[in-house]
N, C-alpha and C positions, 0 to 999 in steps of 0.2 A: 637416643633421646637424653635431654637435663636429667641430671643426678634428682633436682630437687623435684622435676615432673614424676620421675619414676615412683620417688619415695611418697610423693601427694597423689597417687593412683587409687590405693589400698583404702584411704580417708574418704576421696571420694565417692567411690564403689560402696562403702559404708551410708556417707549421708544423705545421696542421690538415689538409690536404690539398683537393682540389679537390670532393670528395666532401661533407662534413662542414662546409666554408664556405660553399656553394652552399644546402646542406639547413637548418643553423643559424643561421650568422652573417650571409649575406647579407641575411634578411627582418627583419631585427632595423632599431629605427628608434634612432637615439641623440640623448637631448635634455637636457638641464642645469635642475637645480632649485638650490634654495638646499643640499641635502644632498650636492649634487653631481650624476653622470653618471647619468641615470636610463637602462637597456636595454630596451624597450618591444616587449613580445613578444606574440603573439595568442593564448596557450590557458597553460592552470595546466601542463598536460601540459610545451609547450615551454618556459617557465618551470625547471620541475622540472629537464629534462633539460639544459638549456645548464648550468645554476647546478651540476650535478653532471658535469659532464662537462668542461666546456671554463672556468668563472666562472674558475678559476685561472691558464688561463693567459691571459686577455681580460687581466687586474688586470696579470700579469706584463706583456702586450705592451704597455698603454699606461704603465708606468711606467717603461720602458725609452726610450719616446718624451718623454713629460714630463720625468722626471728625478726623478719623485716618484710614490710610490702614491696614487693619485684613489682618492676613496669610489665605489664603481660598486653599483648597485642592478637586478635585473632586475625589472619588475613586469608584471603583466598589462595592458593595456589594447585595448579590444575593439575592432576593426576589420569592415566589411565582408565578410559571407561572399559567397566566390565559389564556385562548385563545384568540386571534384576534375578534373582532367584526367582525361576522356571515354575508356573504352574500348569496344571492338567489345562490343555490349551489342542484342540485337535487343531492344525493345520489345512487349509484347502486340499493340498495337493499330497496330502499323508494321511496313511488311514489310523486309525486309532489304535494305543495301544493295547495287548493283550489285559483282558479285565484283571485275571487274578492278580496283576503286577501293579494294581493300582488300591491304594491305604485313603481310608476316609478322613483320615485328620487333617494329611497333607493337601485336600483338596480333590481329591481322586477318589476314583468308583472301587466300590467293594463289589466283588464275582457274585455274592449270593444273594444280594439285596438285589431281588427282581419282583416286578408283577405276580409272575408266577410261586413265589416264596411268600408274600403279601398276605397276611391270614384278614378277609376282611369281615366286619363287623358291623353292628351298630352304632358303634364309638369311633369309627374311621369311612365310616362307607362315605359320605359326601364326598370329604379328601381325597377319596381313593377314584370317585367315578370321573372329580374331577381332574384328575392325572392322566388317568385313560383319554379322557376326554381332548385334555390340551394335546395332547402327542397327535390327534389326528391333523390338529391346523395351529402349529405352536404360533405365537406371535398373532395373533387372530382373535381367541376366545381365550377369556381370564389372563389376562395381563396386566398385570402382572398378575400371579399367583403367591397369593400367601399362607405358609402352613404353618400353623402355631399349635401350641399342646405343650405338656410339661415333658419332665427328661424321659427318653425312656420309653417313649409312646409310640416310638415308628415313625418320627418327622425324615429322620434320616435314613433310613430304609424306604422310604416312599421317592424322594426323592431322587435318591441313587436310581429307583428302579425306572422313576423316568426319565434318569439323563442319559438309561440304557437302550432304553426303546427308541429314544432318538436317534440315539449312537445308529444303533442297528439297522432302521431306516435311513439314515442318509451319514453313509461313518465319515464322507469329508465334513459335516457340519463342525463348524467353530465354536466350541464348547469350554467354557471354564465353568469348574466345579470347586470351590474353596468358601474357606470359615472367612467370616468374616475382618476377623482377626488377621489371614494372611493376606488379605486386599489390603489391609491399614499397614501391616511388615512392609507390603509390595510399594506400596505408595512411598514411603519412608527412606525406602533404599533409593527410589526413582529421584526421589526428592534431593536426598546427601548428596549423588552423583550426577546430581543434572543433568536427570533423562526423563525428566516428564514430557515432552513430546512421547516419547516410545514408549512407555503409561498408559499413555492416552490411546497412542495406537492400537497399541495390545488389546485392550477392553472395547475398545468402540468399534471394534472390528469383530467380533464377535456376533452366532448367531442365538448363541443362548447363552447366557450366566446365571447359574447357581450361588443365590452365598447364604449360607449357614449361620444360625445365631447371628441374625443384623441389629441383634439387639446390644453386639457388643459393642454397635457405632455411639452409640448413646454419651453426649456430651464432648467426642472426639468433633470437633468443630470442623478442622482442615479434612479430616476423609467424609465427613457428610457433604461438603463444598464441591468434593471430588467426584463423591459417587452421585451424587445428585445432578448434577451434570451430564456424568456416564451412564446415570438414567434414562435422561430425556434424549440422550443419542440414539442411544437403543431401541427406546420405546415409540420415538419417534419416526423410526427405519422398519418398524413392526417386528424386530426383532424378541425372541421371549425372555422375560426374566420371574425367576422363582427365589423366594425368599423364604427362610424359615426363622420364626423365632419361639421362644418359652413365651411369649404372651400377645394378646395383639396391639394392633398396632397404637391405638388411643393410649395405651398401659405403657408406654415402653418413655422411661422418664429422661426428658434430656433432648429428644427427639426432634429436628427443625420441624416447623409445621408444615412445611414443604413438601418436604418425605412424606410425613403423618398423610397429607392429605394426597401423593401419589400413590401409597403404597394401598389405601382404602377403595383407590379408584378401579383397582381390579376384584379379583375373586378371592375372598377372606374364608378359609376354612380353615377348622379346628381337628384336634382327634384326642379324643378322652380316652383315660384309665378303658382297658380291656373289661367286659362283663364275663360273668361266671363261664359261660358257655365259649366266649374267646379263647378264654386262659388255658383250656384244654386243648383247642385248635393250635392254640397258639405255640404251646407246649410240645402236641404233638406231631406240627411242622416242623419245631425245633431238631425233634428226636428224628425225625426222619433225614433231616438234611445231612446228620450224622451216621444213618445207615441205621437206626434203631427204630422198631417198630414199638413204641409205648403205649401201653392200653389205657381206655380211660379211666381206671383205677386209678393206677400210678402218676398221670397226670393231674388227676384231681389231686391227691395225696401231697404232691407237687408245691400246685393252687395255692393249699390252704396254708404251706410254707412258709412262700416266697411273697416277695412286695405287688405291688399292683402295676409297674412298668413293668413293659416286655422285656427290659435290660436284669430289672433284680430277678425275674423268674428264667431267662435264660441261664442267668448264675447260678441259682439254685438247683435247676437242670445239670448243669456241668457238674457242680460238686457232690449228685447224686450218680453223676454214670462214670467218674472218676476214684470216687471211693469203689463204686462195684467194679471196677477194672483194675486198681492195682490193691483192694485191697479183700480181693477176690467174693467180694458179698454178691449173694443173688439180688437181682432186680426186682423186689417186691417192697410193699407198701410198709414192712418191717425195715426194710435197710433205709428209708425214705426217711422213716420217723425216729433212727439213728442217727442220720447223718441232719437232717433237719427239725432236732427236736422241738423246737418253739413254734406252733402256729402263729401265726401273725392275724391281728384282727381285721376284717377288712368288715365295713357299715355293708349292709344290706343297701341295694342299688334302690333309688328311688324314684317312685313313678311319675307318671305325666296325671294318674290321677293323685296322688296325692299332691301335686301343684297345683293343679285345678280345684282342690277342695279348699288347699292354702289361699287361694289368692282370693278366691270366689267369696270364701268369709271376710276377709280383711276388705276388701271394699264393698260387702254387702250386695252382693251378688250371687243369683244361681250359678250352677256349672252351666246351666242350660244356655244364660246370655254370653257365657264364653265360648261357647260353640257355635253360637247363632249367625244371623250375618248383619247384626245389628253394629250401625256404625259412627253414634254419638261416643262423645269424645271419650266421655266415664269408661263405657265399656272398652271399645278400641285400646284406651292405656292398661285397664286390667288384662286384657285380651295379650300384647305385647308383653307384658310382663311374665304372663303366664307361659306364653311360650319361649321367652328366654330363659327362663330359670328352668321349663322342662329339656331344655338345648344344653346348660352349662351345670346343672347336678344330677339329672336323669341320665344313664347312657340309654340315648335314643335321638336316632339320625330325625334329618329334617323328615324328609318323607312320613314315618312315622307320626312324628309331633302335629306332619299338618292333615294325616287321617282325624290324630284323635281330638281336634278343635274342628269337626263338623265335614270332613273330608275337604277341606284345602288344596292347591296346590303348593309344594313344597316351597315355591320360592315366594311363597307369602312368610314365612315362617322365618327365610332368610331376612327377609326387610324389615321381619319385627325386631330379630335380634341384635341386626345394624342399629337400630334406631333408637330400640334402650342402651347397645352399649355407648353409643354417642351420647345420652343423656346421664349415663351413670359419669360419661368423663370432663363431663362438663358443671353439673350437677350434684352437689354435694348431697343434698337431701332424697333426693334418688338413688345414689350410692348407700345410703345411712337405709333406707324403704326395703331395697334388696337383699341387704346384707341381713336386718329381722328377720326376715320372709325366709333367706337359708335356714337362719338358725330354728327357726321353728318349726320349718318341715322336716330339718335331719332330727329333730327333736321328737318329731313325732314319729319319724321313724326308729325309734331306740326304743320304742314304750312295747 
């Protein structure tokens, strides 16, 4: 390569960031004609994109190093295709790879994250019946599926555990499993080496895809264009697709309304912070899966440690059975509050009656007419309200929620919550109604 490309690498790596040099500027080959610095790029596509993106400040960085503006030119010239970097992809005609040999970052199933390891709850159980539920007719019922929840909660344990059961009923099924993030790499590399045809192949040929955190698409324009597409192939072939994000889908900022309004047309479930009596289950499935039988002592003692994700109390598990194993302490609620000295505070869980008391007062209503099966407009929005805020600060599944508004069926309860969150994201003054209504019920729950 030019002396003076080499020396202007360093600068731009600096101004570009580590992202953007890595993806553009690194595969770029620099060679000298008579017209000057030719930039020797592999597709029209990347071409296009450096020359509008970055050509201004390449010029700017080596004439900073020269002392003089060089004529720089970017042109096509074609190179060897290699293929895309490889995702968890089963093949028709090959069976699937051994689990433990497969890492969840990369796009691949973790060996433990099963059905069976699954601690379920009140905070998960919808999610969970509907996982069960889609594996018996994927592509059929809840399609898409969507799992949202914050970090830590079992989005990704749940879903591993159904791209197992798949696996295991039909192991030639065509499965990709990957973040979101390496669909956007994958596309990127397809794109530099002009192979989006084989892109395209690859995914729309598929009987089910997984992608994680889709909430990293957000404002990436060209891979919403992409996957958006790759949706409607899929979805349209009855093919299943499972999505996970931190929030749902109306929340996710940036989002085509495209997406927003495909991804809402299937099955929207959530999973909240573990309840007291989880965290022990949860705890002591942990302990088990490593050959320790933990008593509910010790798990509680655990609980009252660790954070409210199942990721921070796993941690705090670990550096409870790692201190008693190398640094030979007994397994008791003494070495727990050694090695975990700071309780961490966690609010008292809050009920579906005290949402009911909340809301009943603020629009001047019994609990009785939220129970009731009265269905003018007043009551109906308080009615909605009530069970969405018993949905997203009470842990308590729908079922639940739609005993205690007069014995309901469960999927009334889901339509109420659809309907506020669509109004809270449309809706500013609705947004500003709710968000009161929390503070005052977590308020009354502190007294």
């Amino acid at each position: 390569m030019q002396t003076e490309w080499v020396q202007a690498l360093p600068r731009l790596r600096q101004q570009l960031g580590e992202r953007n040099f890595q993806t553009w500027i690194e595969p770029i080959r620099c060679t000298r004609d008579d017209h000057g610095l030719r930039l020797e790029v592999a597709s029209r596509f990347f071409q296009e994109w450096v020359s509008r993106h970055f050509l201004s400040c390449i010029r700017q960085t080596l004439a900073e190093g020269a002392g003089a503006s060089p004529t720089v030119r970017i042109v096509v010239v074609a190179r060897p295709h290699t293929a895309p970097a490889p995702i968890d992809m089963v093949p028709p005609a090959a069976p699937p790879r051994p689990l433990a040999q497969r890492s969840p970052r990369m796009g691949h199933l973790v060996a433990s994250y099963t059905f069976e390891t699954f601690v379920v709850g009140d905070a998960n159980e919808v999610a969970y019946r509907a996982a069960r539920s889609l594996v018996e007719a994927p592509g059929t019922r809840f399609n898409p599926f969507f799992l949202w929840g914050g970090v830590g909660l079992g989005k990704t344990h749940l879903v591993n555990a159904l791209a197992h059961e798949l696996l295991q009923r039909s192991p030639r099924r065509r499965m990709a499993c990957l973040s979101a993030e390496s669909f956007m790499n994958t596309l990127i590399t397809s794109l530099r080496q002009d192979q989006m045809n084989a892109f395209r192949e690859r995914f729309r040929a598929l009987d089910v895809l997984i992608l994680d955190d889709i909430q990293f698409l957000a404002g990436k324009e060209r891979t919403q264009e992409e996957f958006f597409h790759t949706f409607n192939v899929l979805y349209a072939s009855g093919r299943q697709i499972v999505l996970t994000s931190d929030k749902p889908p109306h929340a996710i900022a940036e989002l085509e309304q495209r997406l927003r309004s495909r991804f809402e047309g299937g099955l929207i479930a959530d999973v909240h912070p573990p309840t007291a009596a989880m965290r022990i289950s949860i705890l002591k499935k942990k302990a088990e899966l490593q050959g320790i039988n933990l008593p509910d002592e010790l798990a509680q003692a655990i609980a009252q440690r660790s954070g409210r994700s199942v990721r921070e109390m796993e941690g705090a598990l670990n550096r409870v059975l790692a201190a008693s194993t190398m640094r030979d302490l007994p397994l008791t609620c003494a070495t727990v509050e050694q090695v975990l000295p700071n309780p961490v505070s966690v609010s008292p869980p809050v009920s579906v009656e005290a949402v009911q008391e909340a809301v009943s007062q603020y629009f001047r209503l019994s609990i009785a007419d939220l129970k009731s099966q009265r269905r003018d407009r007043p009551v109906t929005q308080a009615r909605q309200i009530a069970m969405y805020l018993s949905r997203t600060i009470a842990d308590v599944s729908f079922p639940s929620i739609a005993e205690k508004f007069g014995g309901r069926d469960h999927s009334t309860v889901i339509h109420a919550v659809r309907a506020v969150e669509q109004r809270r994201s449309q809706d500013p003054d609705t947004g500003n109604l709710l968000s009161r209504l929390e503070d005052e019920i977590r308020a009354r729950q502190r007294v």
